[in-house]
C-alpha positions, 0 to 999 in steps of 0.5 A, a space after each residue: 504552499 509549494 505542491 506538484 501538480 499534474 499539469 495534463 495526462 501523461 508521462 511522468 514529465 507532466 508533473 510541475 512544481 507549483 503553489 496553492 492556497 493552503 488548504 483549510 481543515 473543516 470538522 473532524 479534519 487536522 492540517 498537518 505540515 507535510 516533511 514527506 509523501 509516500 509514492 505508489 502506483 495510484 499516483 500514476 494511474 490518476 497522473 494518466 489520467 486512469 484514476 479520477 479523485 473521488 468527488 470533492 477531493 484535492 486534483 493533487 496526487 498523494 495518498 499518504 503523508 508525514 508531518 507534524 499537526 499544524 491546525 485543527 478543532 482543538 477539542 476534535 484533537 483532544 478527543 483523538 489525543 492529539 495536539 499542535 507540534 505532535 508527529 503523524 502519519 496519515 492515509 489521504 483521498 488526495 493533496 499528499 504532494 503538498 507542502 501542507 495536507 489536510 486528513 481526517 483525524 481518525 485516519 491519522 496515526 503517530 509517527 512510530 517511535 524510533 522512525 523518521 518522517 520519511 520512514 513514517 510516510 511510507 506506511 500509511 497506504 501499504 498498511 492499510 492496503 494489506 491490512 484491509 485485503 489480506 488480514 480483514 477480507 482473507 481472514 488470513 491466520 497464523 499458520 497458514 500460507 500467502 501467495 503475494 503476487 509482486 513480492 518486491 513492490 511496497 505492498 509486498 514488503 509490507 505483506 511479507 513482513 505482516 504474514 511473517 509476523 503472526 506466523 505465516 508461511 509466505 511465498 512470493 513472486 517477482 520478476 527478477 532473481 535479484 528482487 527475488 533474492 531481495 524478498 526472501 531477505 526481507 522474510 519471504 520464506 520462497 520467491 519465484 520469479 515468475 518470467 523463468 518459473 511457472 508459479 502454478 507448478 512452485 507454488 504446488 511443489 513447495 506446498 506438496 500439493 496443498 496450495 496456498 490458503 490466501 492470495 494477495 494479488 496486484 495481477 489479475 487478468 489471466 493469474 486469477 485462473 492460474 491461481 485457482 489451480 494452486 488454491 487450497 481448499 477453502 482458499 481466498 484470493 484478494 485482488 488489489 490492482 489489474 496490472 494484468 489486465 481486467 479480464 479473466 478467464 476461471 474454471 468455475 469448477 475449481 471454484 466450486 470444489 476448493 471452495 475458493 472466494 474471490 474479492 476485489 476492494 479499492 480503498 479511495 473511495 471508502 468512507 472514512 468510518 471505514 478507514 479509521 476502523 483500519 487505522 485503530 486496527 493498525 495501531 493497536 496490533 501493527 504499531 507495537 510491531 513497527 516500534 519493536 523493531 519485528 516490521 521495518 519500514 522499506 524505503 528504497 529511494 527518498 527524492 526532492 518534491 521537485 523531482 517527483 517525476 523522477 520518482 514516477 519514472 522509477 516506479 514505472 521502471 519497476 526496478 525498486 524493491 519497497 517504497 518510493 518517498 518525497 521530501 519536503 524538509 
């Protein structure tokens, strides 16, 4: 099979086309024919060598593909009602810049009525990134108010949409007028961009001083104590990524009184009990969404696999707003 390896750490040009052996699904795995793979930002960090597979996992970077089922257990797949030829989305450890990938079946979910591949593959790692951090761990709930930091990437797509959706107010940050225009069209109800605007100072403005009920936070360093002063009480901060830096500096007396928690995750290395619970959550409340028409999928760029070091410059460059897809047919 054709695949894009990363030849050494580095810059996007260390990304190579190349071919592997086809990859073979062991028990309670599907293999599945790869039309598309979806981008983000821990494809770079492992092309940089900053985000090592967890043992036992393809050295290919790719966390979420779509596809059609071409092999597996046959009983395995009934149980999971599934079979050859059907379309399906999946989140993945590693190998999605493949021709062929192999998944756990529980991790897979149908490709969306209404959808393409390519739409499909945009899916499997926001969803299940937000669905984790904002609605499992933050508890967040109809009514209240989300603060996404970086609004216009694809987490912040898929969390503005999700918190609208349910009934939340949301606010985001981003880092330009124009993206940040781009957010309120895809449902932010407010969006500020943090390089002309304190957030802190927004954020207590549009909330007449209440502060937000939950974070959703791509940041961390010094945003962490920033957020504490625009926290409601009993408010929960998600940390998802350190584009900012991995230290942080909090006034433990905010914590105290506002009754704040502060959580961190990483999806990868969870186990994939974890993840299938995730995925049957997904389905079950997310897809009749996505099939309804009420969340869209935001895909900003589609490349040809062999231009994947293209599509790492573009997610570099932070100049998208929603996901980046490779193709493979």
């Amino acid at each position: 099979m054709k695949a894009i390896e990363i030849h050494q750490p580095g810059g996007p040009e260390v990304l190579r086309a190349c071919e592997r052996p086809d990859p073979v699904p062991q028990s309670g795995e599907l293999l599945i024919d790869v039309a598309a793979s979806g981008v983000n930002r821990p494809d770079v960090l492992q092309r940089k060598g900053l985000y090592p597979m967890p043992p036992g996992v393809s050295d290919l970077p790719g966390l979420e593909i779509a596809g059609t089922v071409a092999g597996g257990d046959p009983a395995e797949l009934a149980a999971a009602g599934l079979a050859l030829g059907d379309r399906v989305c999946a989140l993945v450890a590693g190998g999605g810049y493949a021709q062929r990938c192999v998944a756990p079946i529980g991790q897979c979910l149908p490709v969306p009525k209404g959808l393409t591949d390519i739409e499909a593959a945009s899916l499997p790692e926001t969803f299940f990134t937000v669905w984790q951090n904002v609605f499992d761990i933050a508890r967040l709930e109809p009514g209240e108010t989300l603060l996404v930091q970086g609004g216009s990437s694809g987490i912040g797509v898929t969390a503005i949409q999700l918190a609208k959706a349910i009934g939340c107010r949301v606010i985001v940050t981003a880092g330009s007028d124009d993206k940040c225009a781009a957010c309120e069209q895809w449902g932010a109800d407010h969006a500020v961009n943090y390089r002309t605007q304190d957030f802190v100072a927004e954020v207590k403005r549009l909330t007449s001083g209440k502060g937000v009920n939950v974070v959703l936070d791509m940041v961390a360093g010094d945003y962490i104590g920033r957020e504490f002063e625009c926290m409601a009480d009993d408010g929960r901060i998600a940390v998802i990524a350190v584009q900012g830096g991995t230290k942080s500096a909090v006034d433990a007396g905010l914590l105290l009184r506002k009754r704040i928690t502060l959580s961190g995750s990483t999806l990868r290395p969870r186990p994939i009990a974890y993840k299938t619970r995730l995925a049957r959550e997904l389905r079950e409340r997310v897809w009749p969404l996505i099939e309804s028409g009420r969340i869209k999928p935001a895909v900003f760029r589609v490349f040809p696999a062999e231009q994947a070091a293209q599509a790492h410059a573009l997610m570099e460059s932070s100049t998208h707003v929603g996901k980046i897809v490779l193709q493979w047919r």
